[in-house]
N, C-alpha and C positions, 0 to 999 in steps of 0.2 A: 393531457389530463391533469387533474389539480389534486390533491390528500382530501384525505376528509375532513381535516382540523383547520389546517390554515388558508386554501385556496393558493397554496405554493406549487408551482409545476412541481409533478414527481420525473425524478431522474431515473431512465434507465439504468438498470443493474448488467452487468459484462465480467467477463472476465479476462484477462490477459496476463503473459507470460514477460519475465523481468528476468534476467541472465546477467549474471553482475560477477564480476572475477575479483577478491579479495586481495589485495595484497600489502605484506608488509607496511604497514604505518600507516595502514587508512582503517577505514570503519566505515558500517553500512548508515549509520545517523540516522535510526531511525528508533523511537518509543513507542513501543508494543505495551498493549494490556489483552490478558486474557478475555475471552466473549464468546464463552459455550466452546463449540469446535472451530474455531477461529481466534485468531489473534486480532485485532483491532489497531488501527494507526493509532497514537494519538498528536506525534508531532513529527515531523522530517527535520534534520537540521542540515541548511543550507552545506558547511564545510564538508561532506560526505560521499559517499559512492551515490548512495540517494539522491541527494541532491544535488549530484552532475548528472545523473538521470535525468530527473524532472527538467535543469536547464536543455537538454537534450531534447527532450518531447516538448516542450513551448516552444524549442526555434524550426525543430522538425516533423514533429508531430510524430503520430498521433496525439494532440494535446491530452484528449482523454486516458491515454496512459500512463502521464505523470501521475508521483503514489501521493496523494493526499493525508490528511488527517480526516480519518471516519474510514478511511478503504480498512478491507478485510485481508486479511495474508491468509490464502487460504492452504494451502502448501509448502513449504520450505525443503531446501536439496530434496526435492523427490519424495520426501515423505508426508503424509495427511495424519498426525497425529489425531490422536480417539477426544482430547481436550484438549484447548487451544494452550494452555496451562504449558502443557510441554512443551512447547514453538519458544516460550519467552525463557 
């Protein structure tokens, strides 16, 4: 199927689960902006817990589950904050 605006394939929407273990001297590298009840990507950075994910899912896939800039965060540990505001 194509948008109504541009004749650009529309991308199905999914959702999938990201289990990442924090520790010590790393960080998740990833920039969040609030977007109603969601948090919104806007960037991954490469050096990060995220972005050994992402190299992860392009060599083993499911490629579709690397986090992009534009994905939504729609839960964080377990909880579904009321506005995506309290995620960031």
């Amino acid at each position: 199927s194509t948008s109504d605006t541009g004749g650009s394939p529309l991308l199905d929407c999914f959702t999938f689960t990201v289990e990442l273990q924090k520790r010590p001297g790393t960080n998740f590298g990833v920039e969040l902006s609030a977007a109603g009840k969601v948090c919104m990507v806007n960037a991954v950075l490469g050096a990060s817990l995220i972005g050994e994910w992402n190299r992860m899912m392009d060599q083993r896939g499911p490629k579709e589950h690397a986090i992009r800039q534009y994905d939504r965060l729609m839960v964080f540990n377990d909880e579904k904050p009321a506005k995506g505001a309290d995620m960031v």
